[in-house]
DRENDO-1510 file (C-alpha; in Angstrom, 1 decimal, always signed):
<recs>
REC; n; res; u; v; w
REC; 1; UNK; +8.9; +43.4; +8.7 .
REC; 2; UNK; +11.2; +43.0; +5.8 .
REC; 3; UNK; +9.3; +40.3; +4.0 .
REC; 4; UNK; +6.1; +42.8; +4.2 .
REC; 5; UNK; +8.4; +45.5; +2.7 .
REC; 6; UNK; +9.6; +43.5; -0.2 .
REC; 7; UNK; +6.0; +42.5; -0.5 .
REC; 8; UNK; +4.7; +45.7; -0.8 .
REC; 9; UNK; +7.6; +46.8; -3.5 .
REC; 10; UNK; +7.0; +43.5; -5.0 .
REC; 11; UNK; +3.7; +45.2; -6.3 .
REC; 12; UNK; +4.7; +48.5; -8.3 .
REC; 13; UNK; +7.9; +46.2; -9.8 .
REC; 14; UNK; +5.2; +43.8; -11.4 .
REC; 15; UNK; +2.9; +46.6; -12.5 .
REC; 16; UNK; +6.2; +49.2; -14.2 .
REC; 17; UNK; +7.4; +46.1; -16.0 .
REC; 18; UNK; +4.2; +45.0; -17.0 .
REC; 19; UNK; +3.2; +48.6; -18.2 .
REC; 20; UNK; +7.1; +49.4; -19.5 .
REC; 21; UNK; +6.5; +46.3; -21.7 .
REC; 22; UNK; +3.3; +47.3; -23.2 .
REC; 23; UNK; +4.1; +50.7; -24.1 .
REC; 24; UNK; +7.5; +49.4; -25.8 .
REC; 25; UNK; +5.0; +46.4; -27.9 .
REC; 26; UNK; +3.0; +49.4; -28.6 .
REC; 27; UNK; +5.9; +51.2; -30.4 .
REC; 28; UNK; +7.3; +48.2; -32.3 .
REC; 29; UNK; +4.2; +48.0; -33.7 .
REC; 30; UNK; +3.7; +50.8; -34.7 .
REC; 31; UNK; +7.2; +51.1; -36.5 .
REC; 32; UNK; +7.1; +48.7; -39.3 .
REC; 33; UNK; +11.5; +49.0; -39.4 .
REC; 34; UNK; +12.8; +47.1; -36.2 .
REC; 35; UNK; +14.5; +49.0; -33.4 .
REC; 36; UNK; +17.4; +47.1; -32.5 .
REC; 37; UNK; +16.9; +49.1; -28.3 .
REC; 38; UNK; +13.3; +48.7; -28.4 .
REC; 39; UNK; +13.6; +44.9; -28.3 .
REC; 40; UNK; +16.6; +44.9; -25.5 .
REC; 41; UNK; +13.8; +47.3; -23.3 .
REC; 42; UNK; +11.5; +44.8; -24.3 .
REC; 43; UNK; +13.5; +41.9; -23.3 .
REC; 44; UNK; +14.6; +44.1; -19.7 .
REC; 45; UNK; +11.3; +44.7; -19.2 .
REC; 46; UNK; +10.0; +41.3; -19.3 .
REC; 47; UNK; +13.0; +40.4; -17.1 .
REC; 48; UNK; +11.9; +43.4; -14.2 .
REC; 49; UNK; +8.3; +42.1; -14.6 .
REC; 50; UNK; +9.4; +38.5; -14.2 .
REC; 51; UNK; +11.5; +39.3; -10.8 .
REC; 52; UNK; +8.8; +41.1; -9.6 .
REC; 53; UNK; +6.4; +37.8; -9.6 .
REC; 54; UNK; +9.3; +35.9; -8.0 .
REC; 55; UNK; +9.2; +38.6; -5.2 .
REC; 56; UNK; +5.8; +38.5; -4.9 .
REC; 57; UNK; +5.5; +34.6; -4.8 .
REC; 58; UNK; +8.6; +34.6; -2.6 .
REC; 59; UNK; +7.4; +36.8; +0.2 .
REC; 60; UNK; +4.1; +35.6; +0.4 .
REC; 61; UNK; +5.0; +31.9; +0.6 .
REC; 62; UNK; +7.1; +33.2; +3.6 .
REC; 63; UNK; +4.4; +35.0; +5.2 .
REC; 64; UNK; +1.5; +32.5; +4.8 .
REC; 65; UNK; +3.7; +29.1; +5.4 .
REC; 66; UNK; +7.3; +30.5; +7.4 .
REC; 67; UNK; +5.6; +33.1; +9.5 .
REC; 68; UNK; +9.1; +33.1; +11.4 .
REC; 69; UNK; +11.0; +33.1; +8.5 .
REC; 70; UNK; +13.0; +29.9; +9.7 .
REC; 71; UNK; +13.2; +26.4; +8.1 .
REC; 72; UNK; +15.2; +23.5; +9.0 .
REC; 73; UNK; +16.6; +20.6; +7.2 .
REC; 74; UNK; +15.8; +16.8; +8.7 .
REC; 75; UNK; +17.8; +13.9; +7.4 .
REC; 76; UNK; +17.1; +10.2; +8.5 .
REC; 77; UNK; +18.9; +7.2; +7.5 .
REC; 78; UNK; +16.2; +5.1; +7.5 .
REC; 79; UNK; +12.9; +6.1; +5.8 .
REC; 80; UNK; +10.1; +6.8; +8.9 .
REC; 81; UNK; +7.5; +4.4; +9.3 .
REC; 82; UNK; +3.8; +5.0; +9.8 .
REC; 83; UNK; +1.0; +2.8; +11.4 .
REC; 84; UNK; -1.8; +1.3; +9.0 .
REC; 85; UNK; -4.5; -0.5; +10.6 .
REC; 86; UNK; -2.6; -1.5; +13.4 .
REC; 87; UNK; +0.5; -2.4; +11.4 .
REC; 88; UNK; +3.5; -0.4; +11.3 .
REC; 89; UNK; +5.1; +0.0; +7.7 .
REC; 90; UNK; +8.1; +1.8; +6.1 .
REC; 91; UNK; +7.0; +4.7; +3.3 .
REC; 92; UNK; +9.4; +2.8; +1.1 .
REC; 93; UNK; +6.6; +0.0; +1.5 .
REC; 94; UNK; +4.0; +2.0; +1.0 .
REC; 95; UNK; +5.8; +4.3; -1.9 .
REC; 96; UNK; +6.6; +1.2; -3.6 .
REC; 97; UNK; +2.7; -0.5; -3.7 .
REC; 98; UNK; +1.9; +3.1; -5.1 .
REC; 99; UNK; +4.7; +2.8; -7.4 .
REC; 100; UNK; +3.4; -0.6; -8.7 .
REC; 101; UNK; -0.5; +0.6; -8.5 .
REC; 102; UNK; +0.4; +3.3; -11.2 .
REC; 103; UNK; +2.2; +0.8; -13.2 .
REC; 104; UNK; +0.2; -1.9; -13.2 .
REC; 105; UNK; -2.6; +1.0; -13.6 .
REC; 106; UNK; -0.6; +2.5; -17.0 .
REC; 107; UNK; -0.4; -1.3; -17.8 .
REC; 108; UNK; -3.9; -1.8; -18.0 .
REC; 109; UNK; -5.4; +1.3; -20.0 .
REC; 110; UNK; -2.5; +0.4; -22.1 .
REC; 111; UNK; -3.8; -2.7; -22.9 .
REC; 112; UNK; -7.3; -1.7; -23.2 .
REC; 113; UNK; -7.0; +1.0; -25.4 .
REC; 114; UNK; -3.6; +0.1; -27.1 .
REC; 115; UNK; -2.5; -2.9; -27.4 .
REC; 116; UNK; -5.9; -4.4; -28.3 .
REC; 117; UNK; -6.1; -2.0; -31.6 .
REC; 118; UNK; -2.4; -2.7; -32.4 .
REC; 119; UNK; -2.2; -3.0; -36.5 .
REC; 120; UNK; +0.1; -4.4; -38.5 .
REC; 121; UNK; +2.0; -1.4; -40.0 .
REC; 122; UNK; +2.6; +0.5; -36.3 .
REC; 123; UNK; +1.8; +4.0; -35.9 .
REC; 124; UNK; +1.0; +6.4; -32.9 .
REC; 125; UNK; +1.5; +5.0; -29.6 .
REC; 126; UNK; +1.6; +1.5; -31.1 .
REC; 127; UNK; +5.2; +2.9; -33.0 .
REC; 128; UNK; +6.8; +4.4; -29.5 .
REC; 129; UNK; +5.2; +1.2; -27.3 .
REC; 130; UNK; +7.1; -1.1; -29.5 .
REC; 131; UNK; +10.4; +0.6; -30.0 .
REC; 132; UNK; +10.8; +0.4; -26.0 .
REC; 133; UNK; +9.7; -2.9; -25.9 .
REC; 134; UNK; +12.1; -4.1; -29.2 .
REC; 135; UNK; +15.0; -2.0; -27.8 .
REC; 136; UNK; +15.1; -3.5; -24.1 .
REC; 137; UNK; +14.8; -7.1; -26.2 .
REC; 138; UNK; +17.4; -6.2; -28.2 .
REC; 139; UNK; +19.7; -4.8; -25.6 .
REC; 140; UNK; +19.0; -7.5; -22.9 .
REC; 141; UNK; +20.3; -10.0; -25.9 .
REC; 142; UNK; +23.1; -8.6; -26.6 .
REC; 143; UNK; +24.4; -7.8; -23.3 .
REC; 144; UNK; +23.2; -11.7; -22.2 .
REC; 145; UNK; +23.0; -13.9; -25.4 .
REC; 146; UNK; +20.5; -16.7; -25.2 .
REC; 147; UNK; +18.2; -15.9; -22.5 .
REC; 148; UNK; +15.4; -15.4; -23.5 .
REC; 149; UNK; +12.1; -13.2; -23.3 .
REC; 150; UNK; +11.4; -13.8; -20.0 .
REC; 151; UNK; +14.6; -11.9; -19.2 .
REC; 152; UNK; +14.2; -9.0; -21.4 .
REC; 153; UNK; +10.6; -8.3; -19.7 .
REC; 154; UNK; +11.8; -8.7; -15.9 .
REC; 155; UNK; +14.5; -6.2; -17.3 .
REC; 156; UNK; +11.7; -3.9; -18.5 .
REC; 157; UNK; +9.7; -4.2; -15.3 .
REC; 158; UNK; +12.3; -3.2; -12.6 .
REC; 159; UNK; +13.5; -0.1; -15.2 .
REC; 160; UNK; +9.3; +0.9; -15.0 .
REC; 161; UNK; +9.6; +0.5; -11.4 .
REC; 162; UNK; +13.3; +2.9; -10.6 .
REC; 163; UNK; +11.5; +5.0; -13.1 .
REC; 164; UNK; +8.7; +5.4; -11.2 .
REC; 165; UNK; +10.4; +5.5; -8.1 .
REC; 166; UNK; +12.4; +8.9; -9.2 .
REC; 167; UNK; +8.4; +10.3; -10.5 .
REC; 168; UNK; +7.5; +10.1; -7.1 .
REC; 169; UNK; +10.5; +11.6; -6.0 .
REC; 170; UNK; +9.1; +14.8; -8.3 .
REC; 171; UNK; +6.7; +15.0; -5.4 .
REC; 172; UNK; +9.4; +15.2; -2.4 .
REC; 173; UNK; +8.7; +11.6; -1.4 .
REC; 174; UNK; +11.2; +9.8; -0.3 .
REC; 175; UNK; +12.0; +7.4; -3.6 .
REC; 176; UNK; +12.0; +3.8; -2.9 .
REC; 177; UNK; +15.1; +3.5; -3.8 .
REC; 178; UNK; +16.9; +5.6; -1.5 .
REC; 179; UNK; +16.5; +2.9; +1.1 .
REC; 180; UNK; +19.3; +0.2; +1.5 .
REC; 181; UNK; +16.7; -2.3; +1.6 .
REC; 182; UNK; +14.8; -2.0; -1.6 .
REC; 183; UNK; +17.9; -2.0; -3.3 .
REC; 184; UNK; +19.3; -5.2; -2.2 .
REC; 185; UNK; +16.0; -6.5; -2.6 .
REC; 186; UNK; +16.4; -5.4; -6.2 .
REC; 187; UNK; +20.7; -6.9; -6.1 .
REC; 188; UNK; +19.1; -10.0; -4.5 .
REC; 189; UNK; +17.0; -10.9; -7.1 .
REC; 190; UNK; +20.0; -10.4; -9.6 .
REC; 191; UNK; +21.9; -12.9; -7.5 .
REC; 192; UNK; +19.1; -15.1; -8.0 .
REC; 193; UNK; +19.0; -14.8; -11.4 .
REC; 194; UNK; +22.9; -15.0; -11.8 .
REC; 195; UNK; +22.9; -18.6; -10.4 .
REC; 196; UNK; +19.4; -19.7; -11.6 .
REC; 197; UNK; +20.6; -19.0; -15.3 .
REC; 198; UNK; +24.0; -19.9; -15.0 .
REC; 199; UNK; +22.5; -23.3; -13.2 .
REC; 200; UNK; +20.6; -24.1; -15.8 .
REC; 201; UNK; +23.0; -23.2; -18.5 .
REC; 202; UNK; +25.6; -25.3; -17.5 .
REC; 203; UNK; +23.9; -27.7; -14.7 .
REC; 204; UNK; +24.4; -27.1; -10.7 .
REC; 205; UNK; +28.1; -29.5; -11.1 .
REC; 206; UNK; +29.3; -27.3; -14.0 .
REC; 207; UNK; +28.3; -24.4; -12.1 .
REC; 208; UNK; +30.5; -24.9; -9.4 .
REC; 209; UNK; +33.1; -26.2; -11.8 .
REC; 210; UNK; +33.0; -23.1; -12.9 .
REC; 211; UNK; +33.6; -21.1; -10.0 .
REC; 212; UNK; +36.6; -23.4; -9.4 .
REC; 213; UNK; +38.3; -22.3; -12.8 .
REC; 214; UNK; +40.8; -22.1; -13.6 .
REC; 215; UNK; +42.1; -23.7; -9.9 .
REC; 216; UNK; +40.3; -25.4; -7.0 .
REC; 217; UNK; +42.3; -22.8; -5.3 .
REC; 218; UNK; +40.3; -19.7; -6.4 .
REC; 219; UNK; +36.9; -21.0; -5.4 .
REC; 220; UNK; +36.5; -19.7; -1.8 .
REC; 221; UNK; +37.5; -16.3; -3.9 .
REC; 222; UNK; +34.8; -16.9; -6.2 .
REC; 223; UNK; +32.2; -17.4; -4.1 .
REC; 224; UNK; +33.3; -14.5; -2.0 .
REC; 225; UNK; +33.2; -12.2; -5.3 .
REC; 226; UNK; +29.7; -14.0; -6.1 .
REC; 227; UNK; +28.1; -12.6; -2.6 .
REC; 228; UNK; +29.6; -9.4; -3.0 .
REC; 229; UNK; +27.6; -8.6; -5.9 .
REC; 230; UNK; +24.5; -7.9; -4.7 .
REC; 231; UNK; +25.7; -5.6; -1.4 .
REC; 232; UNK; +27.9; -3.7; -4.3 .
REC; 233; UNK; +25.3; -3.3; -6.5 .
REC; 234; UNK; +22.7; -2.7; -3.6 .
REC; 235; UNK; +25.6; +0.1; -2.0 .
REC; 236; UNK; +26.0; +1.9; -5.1 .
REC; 237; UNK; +22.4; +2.0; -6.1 .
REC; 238; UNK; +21.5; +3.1; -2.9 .
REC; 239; UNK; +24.3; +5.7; -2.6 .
REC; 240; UNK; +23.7; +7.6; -5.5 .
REC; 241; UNK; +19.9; +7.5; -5.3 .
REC; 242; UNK; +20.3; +8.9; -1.2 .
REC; 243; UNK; +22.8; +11.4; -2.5 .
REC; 244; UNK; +20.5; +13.0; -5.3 .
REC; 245; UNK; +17.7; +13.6; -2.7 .
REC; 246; UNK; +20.0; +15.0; +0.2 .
REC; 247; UNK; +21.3; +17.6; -2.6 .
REC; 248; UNK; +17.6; +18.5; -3.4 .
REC; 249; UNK; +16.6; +19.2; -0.2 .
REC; 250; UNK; +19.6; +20.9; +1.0 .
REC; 251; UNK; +19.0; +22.9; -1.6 .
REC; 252; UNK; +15.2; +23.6; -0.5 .
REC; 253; UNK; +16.8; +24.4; +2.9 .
REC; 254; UNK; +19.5; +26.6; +2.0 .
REC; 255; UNK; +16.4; +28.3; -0.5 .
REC; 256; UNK; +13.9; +28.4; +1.9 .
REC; 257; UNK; +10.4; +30.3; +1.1 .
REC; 258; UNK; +12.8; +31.5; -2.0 .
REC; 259; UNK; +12.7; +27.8; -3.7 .
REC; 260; UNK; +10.2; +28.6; -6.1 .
REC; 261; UNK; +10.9; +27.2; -9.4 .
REC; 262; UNK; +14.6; +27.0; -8.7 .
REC; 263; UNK; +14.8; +23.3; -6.9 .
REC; 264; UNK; +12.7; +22.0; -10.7 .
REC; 265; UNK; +14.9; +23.0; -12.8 .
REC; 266; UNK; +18.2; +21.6; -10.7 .
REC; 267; UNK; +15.9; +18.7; -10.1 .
REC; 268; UNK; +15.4; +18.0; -14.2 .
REC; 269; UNK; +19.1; +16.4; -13.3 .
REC; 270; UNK; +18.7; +14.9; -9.8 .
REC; 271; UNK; +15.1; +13.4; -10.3 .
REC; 272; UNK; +14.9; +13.1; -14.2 .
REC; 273; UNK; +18.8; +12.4; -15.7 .
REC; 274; UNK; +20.3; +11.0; -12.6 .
REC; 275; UNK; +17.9; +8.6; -11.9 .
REC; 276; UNK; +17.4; +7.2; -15.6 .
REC; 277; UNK; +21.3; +7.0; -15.7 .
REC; 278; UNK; +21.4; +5.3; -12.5 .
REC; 279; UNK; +18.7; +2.4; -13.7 .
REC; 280; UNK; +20.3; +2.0; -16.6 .
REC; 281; UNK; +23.9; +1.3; -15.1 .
REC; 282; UNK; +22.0; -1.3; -12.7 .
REC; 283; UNK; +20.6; -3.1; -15.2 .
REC; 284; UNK; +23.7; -3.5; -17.4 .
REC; 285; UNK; +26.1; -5.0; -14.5 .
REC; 286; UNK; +22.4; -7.2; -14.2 .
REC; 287; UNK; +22.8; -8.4; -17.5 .
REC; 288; UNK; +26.6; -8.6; -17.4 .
REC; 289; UNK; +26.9; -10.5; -14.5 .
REC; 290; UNK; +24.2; -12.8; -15.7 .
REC; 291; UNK; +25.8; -12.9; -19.2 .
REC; 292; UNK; +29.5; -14.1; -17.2 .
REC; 293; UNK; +27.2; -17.1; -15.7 .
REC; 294; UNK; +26.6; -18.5; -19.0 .
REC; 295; UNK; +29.4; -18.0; -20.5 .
</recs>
């Protein structure tokens, strides 16, 4: 009964601020000297008109999707599966071939319609394509000298793909990367990458040699610190990525039918800063623990 109430008063607040509003536009144009309290009723009255919407969008949310007026918050540590074709599959599997799709999607009307008109003095799309592409190269060298290209595009790849993770998470999916095992499948691969270049920078005998300096004694230690990395950098990663969703949709819970527009603008942090912030810590200790391997 309440919701139809507010509902109904919902109406006659949109239409008064909407009519207040007009009348005051009315009389600052028609006096050419501005009217310092005309434009604060002008501002209050956008603001009565504005709350009105809300209550109007509020309520009737509620009554069309929350007859009963109750919502409930569900938290799983493992992402649900679902069956396809017979096979059973984790969303962060299927989130994450939808992830790539769009990339590899982007990629290729990129290179269609970009890359293959690409000039020699840049501009457009060419210009912001290769300042992304020149500043991972440039980072990825200076955090891990010598490495090579190959580096600096793997680099670029798995920031497209934790960017693209947090877009879908835009869309209350469950981001890819709030599961434990996408992200040490993500740690793994550092790992691999840690001994592959710091095998072939120093051969598989100084490698070890290494991990003995600067005493035989410290190498069980070493190793022991070596196979830590990726569960710390799969933890963290995972941690912070789990944490940012919970907060969102605690927040839609706590909301309810009121979290209209609210959750986007708290979520310009949790999905948009926080995530980009997040990929770019991972890929530093990437490159700083590959960049120790050489050294």
């Amino acid at each position: 009964m309440l919701n139809w109430i507010l509902l109904g008063v919902s109406a006659p607040v949109i239409a008064a601020g909407f009519l207040w509003r007009r009348s005051i536009v009315k009389k600052l144009r028609a006096n050419p000297a501005p009217d310092k309290k005309l434009k604060r009723a002008k501002t209050f009255a956008l603001m009565v008109f504005i709350i009105g919407v809300y209550m109007f969008m509020t309520r009737a949310i509620t009554l069309i999707f929350i007859p009963d007026g109750r919502s409930g918050f569900e938290f799983s540590l493992w992402p649900p599966r679902v069956d396809v074709l017979g096979i059973s599959l984790s969303v962060t599997t299927i989130y994450t071939w939808a992830a790539m799709a769009l990339l590899i999607i982007a990629a290729l009307i990129i290179r269609l319609t970009i890359v293959r008109r690409f000039e020699d003095i840049p501009q457009g799309a060419q210009n912001v394509i290769e300042l992304i592409v020149e500043s991972v190269r440039k980072y990825t060298d200076s955090q891990a000298h010598g490495t090579g290209e190959f580096l600096s595009s793997y680099i670029l790849s798995i920031a497209a793909l934790m960017v693209m993770s947090a877009f879908l998470e835009l869309f209350r999916l469950r981001p890819p990367t709030a599961d434990i095992t996408m992200t040490f499948s993500l740690a793994f691969m550092t790992f691999v990458l840690i001994n592959i270049y710091g095998i072939r920078k120093k051969g598989a005998a100084g490698r070890i040699k290494a991990l003995a300096s600067p005493t035989p004694v410290v190498f069980i230690f070493r190793v022991i610190s070596e196979v830590a990395i990726p569960i710390s950098m799969a933890c963290r990663l995972f941690g912070n990525m789990l944490g940012g969703m919970i907060v969102i949709d605690m927040l839609y819970m706590a909301l309810g039918s009121n979290a209209v527009g609210i959750p986007s603008v708290i979520g310009l942090y949790f999905n948009v800063f926080h995530p980009l912030m997040q990929t770019f810590i991972f890929i530093t200790l990437t490159l700083t623990f590959i960049n120790e391997a050489i050294e």
